[in-house]
C-alpha positions in Angstrom: 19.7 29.0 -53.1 18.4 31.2 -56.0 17.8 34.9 -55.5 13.9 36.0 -54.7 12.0 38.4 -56.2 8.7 38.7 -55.3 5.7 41.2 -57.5 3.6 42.8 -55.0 0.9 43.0 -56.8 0.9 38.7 -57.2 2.4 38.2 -53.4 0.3 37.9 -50.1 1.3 37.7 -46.7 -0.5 35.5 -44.8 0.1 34.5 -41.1 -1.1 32.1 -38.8 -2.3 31.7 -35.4 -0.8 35.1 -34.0 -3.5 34.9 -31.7 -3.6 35.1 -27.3 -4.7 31.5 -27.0 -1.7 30.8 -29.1 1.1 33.1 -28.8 0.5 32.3 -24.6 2.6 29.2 -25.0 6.2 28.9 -25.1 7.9 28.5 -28.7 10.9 27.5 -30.0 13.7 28.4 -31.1 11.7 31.8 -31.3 10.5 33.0 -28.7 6.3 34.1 -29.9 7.0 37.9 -29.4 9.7 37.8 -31.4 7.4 36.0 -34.3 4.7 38.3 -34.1 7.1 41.1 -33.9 8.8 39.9 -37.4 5.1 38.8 -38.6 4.4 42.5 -38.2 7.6 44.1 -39.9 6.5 41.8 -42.9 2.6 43.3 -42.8 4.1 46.8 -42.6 6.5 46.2 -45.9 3.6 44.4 -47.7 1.4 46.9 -47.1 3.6 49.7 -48.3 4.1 47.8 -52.0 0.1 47.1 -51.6 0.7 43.9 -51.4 -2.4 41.9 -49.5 -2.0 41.1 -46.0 -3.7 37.6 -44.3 -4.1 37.0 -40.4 -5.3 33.5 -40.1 -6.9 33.1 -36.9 -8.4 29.7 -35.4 -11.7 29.3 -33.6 -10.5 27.6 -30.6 -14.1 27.2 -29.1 -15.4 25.8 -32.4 -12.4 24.0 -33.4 -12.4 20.1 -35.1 -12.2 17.4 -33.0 -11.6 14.6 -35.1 -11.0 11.2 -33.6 -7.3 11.3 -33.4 -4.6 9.3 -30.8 -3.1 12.4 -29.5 -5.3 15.4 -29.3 -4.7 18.7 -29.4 -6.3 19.9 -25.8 -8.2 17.7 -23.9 -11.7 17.0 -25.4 -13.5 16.9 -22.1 -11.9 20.4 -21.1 -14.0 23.6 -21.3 -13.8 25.5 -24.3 -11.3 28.6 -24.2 -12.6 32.1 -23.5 -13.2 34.3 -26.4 -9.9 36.1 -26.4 -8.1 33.0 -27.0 -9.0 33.2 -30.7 -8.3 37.2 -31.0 -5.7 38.4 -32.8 -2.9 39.7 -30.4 -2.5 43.8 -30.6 1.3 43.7 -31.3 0.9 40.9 -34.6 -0.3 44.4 -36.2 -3.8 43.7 -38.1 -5.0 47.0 -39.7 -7.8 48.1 -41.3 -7.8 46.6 -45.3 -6.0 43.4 -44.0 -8.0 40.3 -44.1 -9.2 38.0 -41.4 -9.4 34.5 -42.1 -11.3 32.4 -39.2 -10.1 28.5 -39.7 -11.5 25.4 -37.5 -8.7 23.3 -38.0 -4.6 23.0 -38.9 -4.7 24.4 -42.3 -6.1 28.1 -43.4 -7.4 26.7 -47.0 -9.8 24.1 -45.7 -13.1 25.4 -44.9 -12.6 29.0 -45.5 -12.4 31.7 -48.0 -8.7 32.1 -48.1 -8.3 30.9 -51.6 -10.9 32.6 -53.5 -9.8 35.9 -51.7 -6.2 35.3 -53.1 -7.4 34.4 -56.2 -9.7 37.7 -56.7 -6.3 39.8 -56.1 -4.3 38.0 -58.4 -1.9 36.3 -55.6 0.1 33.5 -57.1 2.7 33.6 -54.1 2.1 33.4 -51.1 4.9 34.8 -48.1 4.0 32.9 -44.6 4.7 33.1 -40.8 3.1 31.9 -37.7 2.6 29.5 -34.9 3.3 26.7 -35.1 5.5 25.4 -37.7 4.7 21.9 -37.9 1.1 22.5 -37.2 -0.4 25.1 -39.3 2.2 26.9 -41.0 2.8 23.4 -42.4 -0.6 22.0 -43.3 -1.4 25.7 -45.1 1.6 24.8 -47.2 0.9 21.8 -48.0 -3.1 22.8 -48.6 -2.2 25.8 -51.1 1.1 24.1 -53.2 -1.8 21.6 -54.0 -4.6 24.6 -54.9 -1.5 25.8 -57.1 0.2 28.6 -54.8 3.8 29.0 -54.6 5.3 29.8 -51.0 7.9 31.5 -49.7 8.0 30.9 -46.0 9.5 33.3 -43.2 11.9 31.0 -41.3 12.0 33.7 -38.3 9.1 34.5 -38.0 7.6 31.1 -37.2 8.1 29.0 -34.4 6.8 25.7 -32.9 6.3 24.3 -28.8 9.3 21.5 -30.5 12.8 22.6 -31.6 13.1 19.2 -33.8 9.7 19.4 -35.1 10.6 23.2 -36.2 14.1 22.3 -37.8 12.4 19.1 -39.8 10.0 21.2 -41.4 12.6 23.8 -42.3 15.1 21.5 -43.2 13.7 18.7 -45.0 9.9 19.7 -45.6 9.5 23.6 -46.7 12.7 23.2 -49.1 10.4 20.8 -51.4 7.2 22.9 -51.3 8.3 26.3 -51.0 11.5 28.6 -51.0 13.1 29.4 -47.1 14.1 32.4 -46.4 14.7 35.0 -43.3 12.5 38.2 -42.4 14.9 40.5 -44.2 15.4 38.7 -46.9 11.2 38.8 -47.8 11.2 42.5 -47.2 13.8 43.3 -49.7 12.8 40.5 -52.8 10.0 43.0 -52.0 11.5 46.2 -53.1 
């Protein structure tokens, strides 16, 4: 494992999903409060090197439904309320952060998120959120292919599946990005 050094003024944060409709349901083998507590130490130490800071929210009312064997929810069921899509109080968003609304897995498809990276200069990105194998994962795999370079924070995500968090960890992330712990990001920071 090389050492990590990351420029703030070429590293974003960006995290996903650390929003009530999300962060309701149980995770593994991190409990949600302790990822959007960890999600928030990162925002705090990016935005004291003025590095840019990403919340990636999804619409869960307007979300994609493509025709897929295993949907997420239940097409038939009502849509959530409102607050299932807002950002929870404790994942920290601040004025100057930037809020990305997505309608499906990944953060890059149908949004903004890479030309607002791009006008900052961000060639690294530093990522967290809910779930692993879901939309941490897809954003990954959506940016290394715009170009980005990742560096994802291994505690401060977490999944509803203990082996579907460890495979991406394990055997995905290490080909598409470098893994690394909470404290570890903070101090390739400094």
């Amino acid at each position: 494992m090389s050492s990590l050094r990351l420029d703030p003024k070429k590293t974003a944060l960006v995290l996903i999903d650390l929003q009530h409709g999300i962060v309701s349901v149980p995770t593994v083998p991190y409990p949600a409060a302790d990822v959007v507590r960890r999600g928030n130490e990162l925002a705090k130490a990016f935005r004291s090197q003025g590095a840019a800071v990403v919340y990636v929210r999804v619409d869960m009312a307007n979300v994609l439904h493509p025709p897929v064997d295993q949907p997420m929810r239940d097409p038939k069921a009502p849509p959530p309320p409102p607050s299932a899509s807002e950002l929870v109080p404790d994942a920290g968003f601040q004025p100057g952060d930037t809020l990305i609304t997505k309608r499906h897995w990944g953060a890059f498809a149908g949004t903004e998120l890479e030309q607002v990276l791009r006008q900052r200069g961000v060639d690294t990105v530093v990522i967290g959120g809910i779930a692993t194998n879901v939309g941490v994962e897809s954003t990954i795999r959506q940016g290394t292919g715009l170009g980005f370079a990742f560096v994802v924070a291994e505690d401060a995500c977490a999944g509803r599946d203990v082996d579907a968090h460890r495979f991406s960890m394990e055997k995905t992330f290490p080909r598409l990005a470098c893994v690394r712990k909470t404290e570890e990001v903070i101090a390739a920071l400094f």
